[in-house]
C-alpha positions as a Markdown table, in Angstrom:
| # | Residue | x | y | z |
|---|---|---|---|---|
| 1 | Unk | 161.5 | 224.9 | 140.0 |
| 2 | Unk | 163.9 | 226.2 | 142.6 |
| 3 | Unk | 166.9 | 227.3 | 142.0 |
| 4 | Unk | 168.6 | 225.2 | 143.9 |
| 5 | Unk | 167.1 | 222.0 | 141.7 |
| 6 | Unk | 168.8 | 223.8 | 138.4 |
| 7 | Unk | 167.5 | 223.4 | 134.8 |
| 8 | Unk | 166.6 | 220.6 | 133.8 |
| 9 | Unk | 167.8 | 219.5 | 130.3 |
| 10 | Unk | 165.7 | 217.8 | 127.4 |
| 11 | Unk | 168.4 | 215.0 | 125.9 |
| 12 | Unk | 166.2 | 214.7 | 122.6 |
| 13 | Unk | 166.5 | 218.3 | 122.3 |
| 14 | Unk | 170.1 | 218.2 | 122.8 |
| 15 | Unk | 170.7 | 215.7 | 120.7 |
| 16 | Unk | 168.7 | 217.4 | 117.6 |
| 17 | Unk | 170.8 | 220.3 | 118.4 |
| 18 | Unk | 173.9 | 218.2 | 118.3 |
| 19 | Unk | 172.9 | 217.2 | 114.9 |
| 20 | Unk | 171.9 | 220.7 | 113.5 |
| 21 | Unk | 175.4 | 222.1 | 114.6 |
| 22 | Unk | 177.1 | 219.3 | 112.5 |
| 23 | Unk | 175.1 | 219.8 | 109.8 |
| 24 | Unk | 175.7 | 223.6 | 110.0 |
| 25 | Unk | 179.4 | 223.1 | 110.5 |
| 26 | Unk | 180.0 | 220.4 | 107.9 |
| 27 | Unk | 177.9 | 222.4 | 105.2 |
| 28 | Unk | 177.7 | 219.5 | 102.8 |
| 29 | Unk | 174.7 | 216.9 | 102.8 |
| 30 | Unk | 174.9 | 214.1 | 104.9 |
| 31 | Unk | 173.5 | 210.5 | 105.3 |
| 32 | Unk | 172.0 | 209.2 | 108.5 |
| 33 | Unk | 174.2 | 206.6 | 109.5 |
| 34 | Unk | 176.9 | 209.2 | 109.0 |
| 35 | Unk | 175.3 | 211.5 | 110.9 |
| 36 | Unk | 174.4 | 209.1 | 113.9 |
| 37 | Unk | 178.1 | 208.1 | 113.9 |
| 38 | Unk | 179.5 | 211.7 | 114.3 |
| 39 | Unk | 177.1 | 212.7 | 117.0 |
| 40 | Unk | 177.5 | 209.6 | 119.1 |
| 41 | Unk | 173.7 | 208.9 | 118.8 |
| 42 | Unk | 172.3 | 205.3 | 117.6 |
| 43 | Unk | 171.1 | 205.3 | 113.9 |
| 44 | Unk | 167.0 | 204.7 | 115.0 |
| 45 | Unk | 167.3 | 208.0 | 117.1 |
| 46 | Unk | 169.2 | 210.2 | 114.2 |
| 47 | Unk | 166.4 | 209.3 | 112.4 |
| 48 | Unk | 164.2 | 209.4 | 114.1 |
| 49 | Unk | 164.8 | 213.0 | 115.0 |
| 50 | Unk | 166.0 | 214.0 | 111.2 |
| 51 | Unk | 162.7 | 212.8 | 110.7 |
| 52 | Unk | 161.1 | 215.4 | 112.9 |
| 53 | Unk | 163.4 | 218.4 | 111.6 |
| 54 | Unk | 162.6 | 218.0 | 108.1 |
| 55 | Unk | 158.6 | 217.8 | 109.0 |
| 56 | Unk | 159.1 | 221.3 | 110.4 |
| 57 | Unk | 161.1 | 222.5 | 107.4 |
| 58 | Unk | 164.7 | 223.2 | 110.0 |
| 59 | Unk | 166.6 | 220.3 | 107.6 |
| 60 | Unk | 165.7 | 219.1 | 103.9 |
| 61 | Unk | 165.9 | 215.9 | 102.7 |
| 62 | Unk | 167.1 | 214.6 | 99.2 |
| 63 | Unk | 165.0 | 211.5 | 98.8 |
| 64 | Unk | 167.2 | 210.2 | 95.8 |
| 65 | Unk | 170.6 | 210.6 | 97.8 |
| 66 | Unk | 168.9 | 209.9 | 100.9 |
| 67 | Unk | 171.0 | 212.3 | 102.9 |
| 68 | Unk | 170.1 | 215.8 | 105.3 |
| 69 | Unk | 171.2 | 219.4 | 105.0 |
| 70 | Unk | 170.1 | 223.1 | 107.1 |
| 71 | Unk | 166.7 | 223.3 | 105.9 |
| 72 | Unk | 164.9 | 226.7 | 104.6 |
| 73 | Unk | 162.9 | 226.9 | 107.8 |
| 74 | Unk | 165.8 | 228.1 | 109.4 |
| 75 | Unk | 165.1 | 231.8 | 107.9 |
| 76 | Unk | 161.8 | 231.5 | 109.6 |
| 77 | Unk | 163.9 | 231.9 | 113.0 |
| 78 | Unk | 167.2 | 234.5 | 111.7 |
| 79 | Unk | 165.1 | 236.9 | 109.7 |
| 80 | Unk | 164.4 | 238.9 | 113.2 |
| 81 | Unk | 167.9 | 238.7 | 113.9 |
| 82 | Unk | 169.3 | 240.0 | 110.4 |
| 83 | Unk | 170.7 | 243.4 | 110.4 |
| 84 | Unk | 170.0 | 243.6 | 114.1 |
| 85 | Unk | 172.6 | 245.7 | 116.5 |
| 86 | Unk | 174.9 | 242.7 | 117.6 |
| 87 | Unk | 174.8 | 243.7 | 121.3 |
| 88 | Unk | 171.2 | 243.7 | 121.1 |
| 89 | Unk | 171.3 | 240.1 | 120.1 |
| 90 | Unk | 174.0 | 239.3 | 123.3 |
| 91 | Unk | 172.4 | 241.1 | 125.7 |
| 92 | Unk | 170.2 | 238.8 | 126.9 |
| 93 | Unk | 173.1 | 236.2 | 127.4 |
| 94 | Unk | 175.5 | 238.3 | 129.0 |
| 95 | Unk | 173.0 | 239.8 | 131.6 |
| 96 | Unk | 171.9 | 236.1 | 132.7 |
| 97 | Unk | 176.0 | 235.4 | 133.2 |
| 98 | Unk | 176.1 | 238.9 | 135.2 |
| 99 | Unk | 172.8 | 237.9 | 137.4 |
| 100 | Unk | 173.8 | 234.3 | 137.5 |
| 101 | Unk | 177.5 | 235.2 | 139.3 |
| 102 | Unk | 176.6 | 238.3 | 141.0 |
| 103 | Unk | 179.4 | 240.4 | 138.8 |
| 104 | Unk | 179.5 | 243.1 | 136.5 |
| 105 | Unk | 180.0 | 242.0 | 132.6 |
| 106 | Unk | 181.8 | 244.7 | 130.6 |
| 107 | Unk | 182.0 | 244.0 | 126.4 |
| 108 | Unk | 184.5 | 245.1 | 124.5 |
| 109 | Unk | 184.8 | 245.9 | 120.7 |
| 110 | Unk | 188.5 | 244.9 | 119.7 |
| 111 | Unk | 190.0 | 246.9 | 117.2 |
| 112 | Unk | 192.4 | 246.6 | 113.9 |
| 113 | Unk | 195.3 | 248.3 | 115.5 |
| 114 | Unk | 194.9 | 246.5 | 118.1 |
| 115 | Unk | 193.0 | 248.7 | 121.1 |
| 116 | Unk | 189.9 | 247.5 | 122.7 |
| 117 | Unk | 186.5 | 249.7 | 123.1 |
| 118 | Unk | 184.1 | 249.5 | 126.2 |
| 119 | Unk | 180.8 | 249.3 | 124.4 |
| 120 | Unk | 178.3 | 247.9 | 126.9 |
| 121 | Unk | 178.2 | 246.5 | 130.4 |
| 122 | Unk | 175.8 | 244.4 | 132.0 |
| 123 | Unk | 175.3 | 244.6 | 136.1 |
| 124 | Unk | 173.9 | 242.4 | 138.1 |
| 125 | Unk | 171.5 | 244.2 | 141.0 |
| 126 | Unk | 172.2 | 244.9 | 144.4 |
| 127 | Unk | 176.0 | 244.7 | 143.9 |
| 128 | Unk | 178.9 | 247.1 | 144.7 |
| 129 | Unk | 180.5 | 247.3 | 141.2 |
| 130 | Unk | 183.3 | 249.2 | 139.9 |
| 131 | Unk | 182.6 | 252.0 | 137.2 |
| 132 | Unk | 183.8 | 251.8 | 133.9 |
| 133 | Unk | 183.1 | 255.1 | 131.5 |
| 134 | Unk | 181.5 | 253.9 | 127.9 |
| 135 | Unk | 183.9 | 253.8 | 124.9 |
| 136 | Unk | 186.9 | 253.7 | 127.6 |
| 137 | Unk | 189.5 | 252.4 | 125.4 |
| 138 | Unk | 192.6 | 250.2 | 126.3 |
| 139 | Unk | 195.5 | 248.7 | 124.8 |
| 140 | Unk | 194.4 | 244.8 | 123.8 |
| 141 | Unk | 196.8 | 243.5 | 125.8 |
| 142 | Unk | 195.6 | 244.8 | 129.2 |
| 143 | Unk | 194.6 | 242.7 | 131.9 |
| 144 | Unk | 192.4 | 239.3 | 131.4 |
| 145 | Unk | 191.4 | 240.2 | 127.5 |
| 146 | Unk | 195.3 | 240.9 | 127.0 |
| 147 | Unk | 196.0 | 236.9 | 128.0 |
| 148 | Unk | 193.4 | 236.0 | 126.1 |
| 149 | Unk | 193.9 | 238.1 | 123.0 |
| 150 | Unk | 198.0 | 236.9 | 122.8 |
| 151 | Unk | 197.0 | 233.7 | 122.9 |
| 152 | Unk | 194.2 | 233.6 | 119.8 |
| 153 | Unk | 196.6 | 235.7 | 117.6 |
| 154 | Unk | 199.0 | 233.1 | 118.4 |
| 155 | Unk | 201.7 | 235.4 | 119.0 |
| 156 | Unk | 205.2 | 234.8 | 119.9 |
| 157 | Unk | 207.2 | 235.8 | 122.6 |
| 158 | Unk | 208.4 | 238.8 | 121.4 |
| 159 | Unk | 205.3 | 240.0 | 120.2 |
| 160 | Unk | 203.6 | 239.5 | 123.3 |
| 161 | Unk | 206.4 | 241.5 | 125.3 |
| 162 | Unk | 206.5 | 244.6 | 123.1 |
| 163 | Unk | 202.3 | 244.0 | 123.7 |
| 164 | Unk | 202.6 | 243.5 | 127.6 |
| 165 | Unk | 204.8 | 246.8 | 127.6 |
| 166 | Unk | 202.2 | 249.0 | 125.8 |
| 167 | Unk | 199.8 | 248.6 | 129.2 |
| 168 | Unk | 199.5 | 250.8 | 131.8 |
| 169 | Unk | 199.8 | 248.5 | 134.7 |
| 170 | Unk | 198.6 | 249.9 | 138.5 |
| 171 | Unk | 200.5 | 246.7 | 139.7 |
| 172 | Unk | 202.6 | 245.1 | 136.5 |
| 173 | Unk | 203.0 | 241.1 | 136.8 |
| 174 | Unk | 206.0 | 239.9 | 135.7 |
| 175 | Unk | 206.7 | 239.3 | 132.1 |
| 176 | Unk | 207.3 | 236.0 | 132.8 |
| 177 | Unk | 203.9 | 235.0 | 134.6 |
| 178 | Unk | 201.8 | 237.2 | 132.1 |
| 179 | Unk | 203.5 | 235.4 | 129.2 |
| 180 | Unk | 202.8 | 231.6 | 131.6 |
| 181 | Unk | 198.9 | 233.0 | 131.7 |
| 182 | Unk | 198.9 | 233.3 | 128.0 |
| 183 | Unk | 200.4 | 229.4 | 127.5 |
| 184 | Unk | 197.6 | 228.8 | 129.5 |
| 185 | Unk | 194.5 | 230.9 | 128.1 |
| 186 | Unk | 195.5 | 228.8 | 124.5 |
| 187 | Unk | 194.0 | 225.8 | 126.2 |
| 188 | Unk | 191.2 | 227.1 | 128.6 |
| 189 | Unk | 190.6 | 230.2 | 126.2 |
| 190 | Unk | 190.0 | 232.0 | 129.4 |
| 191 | Unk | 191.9 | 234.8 | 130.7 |
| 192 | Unk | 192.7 | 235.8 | 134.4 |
| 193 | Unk | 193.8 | 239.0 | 136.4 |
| 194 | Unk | 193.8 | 239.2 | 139.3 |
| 195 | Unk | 194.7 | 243.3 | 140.9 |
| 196 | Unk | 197.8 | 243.8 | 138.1 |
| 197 | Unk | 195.7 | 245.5 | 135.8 |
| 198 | Unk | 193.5 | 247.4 | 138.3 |
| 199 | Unk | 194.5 | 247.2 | 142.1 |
| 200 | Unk | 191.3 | 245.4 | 143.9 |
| 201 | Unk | 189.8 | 244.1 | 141.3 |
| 202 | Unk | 189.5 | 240.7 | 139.7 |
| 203 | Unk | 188.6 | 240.0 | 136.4 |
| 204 | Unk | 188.3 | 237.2 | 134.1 |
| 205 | Unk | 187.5 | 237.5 | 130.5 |
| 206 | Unk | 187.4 | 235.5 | 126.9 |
| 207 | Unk | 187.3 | 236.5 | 123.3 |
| 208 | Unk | 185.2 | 235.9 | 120.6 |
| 209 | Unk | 186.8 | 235.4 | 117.3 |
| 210 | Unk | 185.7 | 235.3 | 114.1 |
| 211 | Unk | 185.3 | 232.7 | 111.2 |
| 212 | Unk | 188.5 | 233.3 | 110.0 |
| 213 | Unk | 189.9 | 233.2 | 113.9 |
| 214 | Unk | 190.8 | 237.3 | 114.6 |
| 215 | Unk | 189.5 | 238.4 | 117.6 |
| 216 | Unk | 186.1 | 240.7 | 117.7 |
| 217 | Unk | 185.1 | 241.0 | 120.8 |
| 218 | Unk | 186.2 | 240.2 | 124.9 |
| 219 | Unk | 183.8 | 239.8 | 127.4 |
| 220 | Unk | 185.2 | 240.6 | 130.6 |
| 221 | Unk | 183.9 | 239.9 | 134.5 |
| 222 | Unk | 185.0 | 242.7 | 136.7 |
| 223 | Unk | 184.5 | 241.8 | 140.6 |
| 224 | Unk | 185.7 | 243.7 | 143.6 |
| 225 | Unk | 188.7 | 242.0 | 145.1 |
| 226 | Unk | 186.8 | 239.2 | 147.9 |
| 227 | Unk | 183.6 | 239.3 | 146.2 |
| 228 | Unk | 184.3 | 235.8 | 144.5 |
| 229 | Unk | 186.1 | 232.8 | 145.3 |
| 230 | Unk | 188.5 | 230.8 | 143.4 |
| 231 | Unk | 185.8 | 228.8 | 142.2 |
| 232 | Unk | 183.6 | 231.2 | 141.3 |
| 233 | Unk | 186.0 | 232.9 | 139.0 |
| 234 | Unk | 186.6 | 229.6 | 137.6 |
| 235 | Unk | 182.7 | 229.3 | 136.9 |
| 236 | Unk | 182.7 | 232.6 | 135.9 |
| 237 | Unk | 185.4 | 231.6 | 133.0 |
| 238 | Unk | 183.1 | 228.6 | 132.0 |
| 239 | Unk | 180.5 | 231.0 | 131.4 |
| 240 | Unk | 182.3 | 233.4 | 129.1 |
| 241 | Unk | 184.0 | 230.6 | 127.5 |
| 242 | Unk | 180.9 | 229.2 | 126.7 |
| 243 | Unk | 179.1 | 232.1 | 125.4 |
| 244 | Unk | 182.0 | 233.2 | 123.0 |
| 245 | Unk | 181.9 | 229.8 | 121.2 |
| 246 | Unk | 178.0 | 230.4 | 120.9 |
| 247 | Unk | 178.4 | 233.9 | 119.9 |
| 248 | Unk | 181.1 | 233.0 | 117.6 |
| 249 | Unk | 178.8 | 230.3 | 116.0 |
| 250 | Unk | 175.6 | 232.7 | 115.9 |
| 251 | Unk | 177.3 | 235.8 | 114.5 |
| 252 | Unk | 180.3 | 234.8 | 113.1 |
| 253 | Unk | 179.7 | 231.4 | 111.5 |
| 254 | Unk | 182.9 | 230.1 | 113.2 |
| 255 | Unk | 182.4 | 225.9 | 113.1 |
| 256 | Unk | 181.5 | 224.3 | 116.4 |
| 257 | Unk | 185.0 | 223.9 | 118.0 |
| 258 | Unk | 187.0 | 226.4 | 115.0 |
């Protein structure tokens, strides 16, 4: 396959996994037609493919009730996972966004009292990157993470500005656009900044929160000014975005959309 041709995506596979993560985030058991309803599929092809997940054990099925819940064979694939180092288990995903769009990933522990922790970074190759010293901390309103960590603690006003004036800024925005950004990143759930935070660089970041919605970690792209486009930022955001709802899921046990 070449690049250019892209993945190409299974839609029975997608579709069983639209029905685990309903399963997983309604937690209750659940009849077919119900099920086939809430996914959007037609009732033959729910069943057909409950069918097939409770053969291999990943859903069970209560032959008096006739309804479907997460299935013991689930264990089979999280015991490897359990009590493994949670940047082990993002790794992977992180360094495919990194290698994907060319930038440097940095992930950040956030903490109670509200600082956040450089705790990995992931490079792709043959790029001029910035360098950013492990466990460099920063206050969580800084930069990208800082929109984006404003807008899940659902902070007001106030509370953002006495936030925004705890950062050491090499080229402060204005209150007033900072404070615009975070209206923003409630809705995209992204974050941008673009040379306030650090002159010459741009970086675009998103959070990952957990079940009960307070924010763990940000994941933050951080590109030389010029290396990417308006669009590819914007791709980059997409990325992020859509790794912290899977990480949030995975790790967390946030619901699908929480």
């Amino acid at each position: 396959m070449t690049e250019e041709a892209g993945p190409k995506l299974v839609p029975a596979v997608q579709n069983a996994m639209s029905i685990m993560r309903l399963l997983a985030a309604e937690g209750r058991p659940m009849g077919a037609t119900l099920i086939a309803r809430e996914t959007g599929l037609n009732v033959s092809s729910a069943f057909n493919i409950l069918r097939t997940l409770a053969h291999e054990g990943l859903v069970s099925f209560d032959p008096e009730a006739k309804t479907y819940r997460m299935g013991m064979g689930l264990m089979e694939f999280a015991i490897p996972l359990l009590g493994a180092n949670p940047t082990d288990v993002i790794r992977p995903t992180l360094q495919a966004i990194a290698a994907e769009n060319r930038t440097m990933i940095a992930l950040w522990q956030i903490t109670p009292n509200a600082r956040i922790v450089l705790i990995d970074r992931f490079t792709a190759p043959n790029i001029l990157h910035a360098v950013l010293a492990q466990n460099s901390r920063l206050p969580a309103f800084s930069g990208a993470i800082g929109r984006c960590y404003a807008a899940t603690r659902g902070l007001s006003e106030a509370e953002t500005r006495r936030g925004f004036e705890t950062v050491r800024w090499q080229d402060a925005p204005s209150f007033e656009s900072f404070w615009a950004d975070v209206k923003q990143a409630k809705t995209t759930r992204a974050g941008f900044d673009r040379g306030h935070l650090f002159r010459g660089l741009d970086i675009v970041a998103a959070l990952v929160s957990d079940a009960e919605g307070t924010p763990r970690l940000g994941m933050s792209s951080i590109t030389i000014s010029g290396q990417q486009t308006d669009e590819s930022l914007k791709a980059i955001a997409t990325a992020l975005t859509e790794a912290a709802a899977q990480i949030e899921r995975s790790l967390f046990g946030r619901p699908h959309g929480g």
